[in-house]
N, C-alpha and C positions, 0 to 999 in steps of 0.2 A: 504494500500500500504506500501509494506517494504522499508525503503531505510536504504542506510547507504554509509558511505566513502572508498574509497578503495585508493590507491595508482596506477596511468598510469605508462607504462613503459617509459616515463622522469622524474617519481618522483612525476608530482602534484597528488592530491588529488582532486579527480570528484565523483561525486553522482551515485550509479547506482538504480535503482527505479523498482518496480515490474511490473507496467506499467504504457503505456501510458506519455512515456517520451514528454516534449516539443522539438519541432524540435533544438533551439539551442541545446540545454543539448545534443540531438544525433549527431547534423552534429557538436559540439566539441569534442564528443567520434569517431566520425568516421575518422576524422584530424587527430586526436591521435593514435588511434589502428590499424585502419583499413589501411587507405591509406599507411605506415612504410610497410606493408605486400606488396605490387605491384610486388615487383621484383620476391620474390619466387611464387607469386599468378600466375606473367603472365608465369614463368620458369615450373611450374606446368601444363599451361592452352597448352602450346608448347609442354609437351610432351607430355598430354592426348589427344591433337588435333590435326590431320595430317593436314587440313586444315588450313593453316596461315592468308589467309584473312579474316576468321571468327576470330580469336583470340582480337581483340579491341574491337567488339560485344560483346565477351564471359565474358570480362575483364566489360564490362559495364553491362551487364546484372549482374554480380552476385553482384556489387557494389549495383543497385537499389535491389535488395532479400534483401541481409543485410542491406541497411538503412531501408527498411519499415518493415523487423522484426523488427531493433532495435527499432522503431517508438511505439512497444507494447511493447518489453520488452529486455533489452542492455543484449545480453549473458556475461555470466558470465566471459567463455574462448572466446576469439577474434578469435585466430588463428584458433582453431580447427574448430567453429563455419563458417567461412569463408570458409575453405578446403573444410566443408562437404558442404556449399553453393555451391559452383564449381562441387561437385564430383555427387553432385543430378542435376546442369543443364547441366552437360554434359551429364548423364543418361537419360535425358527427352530429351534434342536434338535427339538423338540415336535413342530412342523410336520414336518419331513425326515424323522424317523421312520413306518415302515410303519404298525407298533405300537406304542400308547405301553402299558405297561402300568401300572397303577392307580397301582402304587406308584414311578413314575418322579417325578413330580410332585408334591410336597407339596400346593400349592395351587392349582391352576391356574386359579382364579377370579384370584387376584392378579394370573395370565400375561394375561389379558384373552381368553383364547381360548374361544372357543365351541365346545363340545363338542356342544349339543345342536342345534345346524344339523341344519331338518330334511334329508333325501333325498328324492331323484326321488320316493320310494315314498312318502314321507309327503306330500310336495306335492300329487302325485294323491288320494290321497287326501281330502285335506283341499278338493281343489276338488269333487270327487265330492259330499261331503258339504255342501258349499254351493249346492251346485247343486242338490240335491235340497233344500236349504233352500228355496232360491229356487222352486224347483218348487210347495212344500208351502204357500208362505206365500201364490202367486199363487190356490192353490187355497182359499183361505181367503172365506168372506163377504166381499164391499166394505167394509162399516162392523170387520167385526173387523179386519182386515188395513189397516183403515188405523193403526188402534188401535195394535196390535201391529207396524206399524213406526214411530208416530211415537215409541211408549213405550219398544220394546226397541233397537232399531236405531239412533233418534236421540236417544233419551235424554231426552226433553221429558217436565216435569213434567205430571204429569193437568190441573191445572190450564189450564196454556196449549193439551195436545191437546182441552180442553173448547172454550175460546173459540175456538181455531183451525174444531174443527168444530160449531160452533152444538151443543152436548150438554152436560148436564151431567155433574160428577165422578161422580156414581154411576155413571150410565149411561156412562161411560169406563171406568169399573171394570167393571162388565158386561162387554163387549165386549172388553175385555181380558180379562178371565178364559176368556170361550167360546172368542176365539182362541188361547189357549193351548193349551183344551186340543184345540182343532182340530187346532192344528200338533200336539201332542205326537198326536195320532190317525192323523193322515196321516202323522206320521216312524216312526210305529212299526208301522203296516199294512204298512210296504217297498216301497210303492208311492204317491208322495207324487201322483201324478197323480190316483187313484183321489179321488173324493168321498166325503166323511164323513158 
């Protein structure tokens, strides 16, 4: 076990130990570091939490996280250690909820949580739709569809799908424009197999 002396923010000098602190050693480092923090901690917990009656709960929940980490081992940084204590139980409140409703949340973009995950339904979908891409584009002329995937798919400038295919930039331009509007003809017939 490492220990050694550091300096509190009043100045004394406290032990911080690698683990396995005794309870005094921690609830005198929590006096000290932890509880100084309240006002930005609960100003924090108000604005990530629309719900004000939960806010005492939230303020004591994250109090018992950080004693019983500190209990294995006293973070090194209080403050940060703390924020991120809050910023993970408001994320698991979120989560464990059936419902969140709109106004649970101030910002949940802060919480990191992905709201717009698609579902099963939008997955299928979205391969349904690729797939009939894929359909529409194999159905395309040779010279458009090579066009039109080395232009929109891979992103190569006309120039280099000129050299690449012995053509030049107009005639890239051509061929890209017909296979446009091939594909947009075969995507919008509803039948991407059908020929144009």
């Amino acid at each position: 076990m490492v220990e050694r002396t550091e300096t509190g923010l009043d100045g004394a000098d406290f032990l911080r130990a690698g683990a396995d602190m005794s309870a005094p050693e921690v609830m005198a480092w929590f006096l000290r570091e932890v509880l100084p923090l309240e006002a930005i901690l609960m100003q924090y917990l108000r604005h990530n939490w629309r719900d004000k009656s939960d806010i005492e709960d939230l303020l004591h929940d994250v109090y018992v996280r950080v004693y019983e980490a500190a209990l294995k081992q006293i973070p090194e940084k209080t403050k940060p250690f703390v924020f991120t204590t809050a910023r993970n139980l408001l994320i698991s409140r979120v989560r464990t909820q059936q419902i969140v409703p709109i106004e649970a949340v101030a910002d949940l973009d802060a919480l990191g949580i992905a709201i717009d995950a698609p579902g099963p339904d939008r997955n299928l979908i979205a391969r349904d739709e690729l797939r009939k891409l894929g359909d529409a584009i194999d159905r395309l002329p040779p010279h458009c569809r090579d066009v039109v995937i080395l232009r929109r798919i891979q992103d190569l400038p006309r120039s280099e799908i000129a050299a690449r295919l012995g053509l030049t930039e107009g005639t890239v331009s051509v061929y890209l424009t017909e296979g446009m509007y091939a594909l947009a003809d075969l995507l919008n017939s509803g039948d991407p197999r059908r020929k144009p």
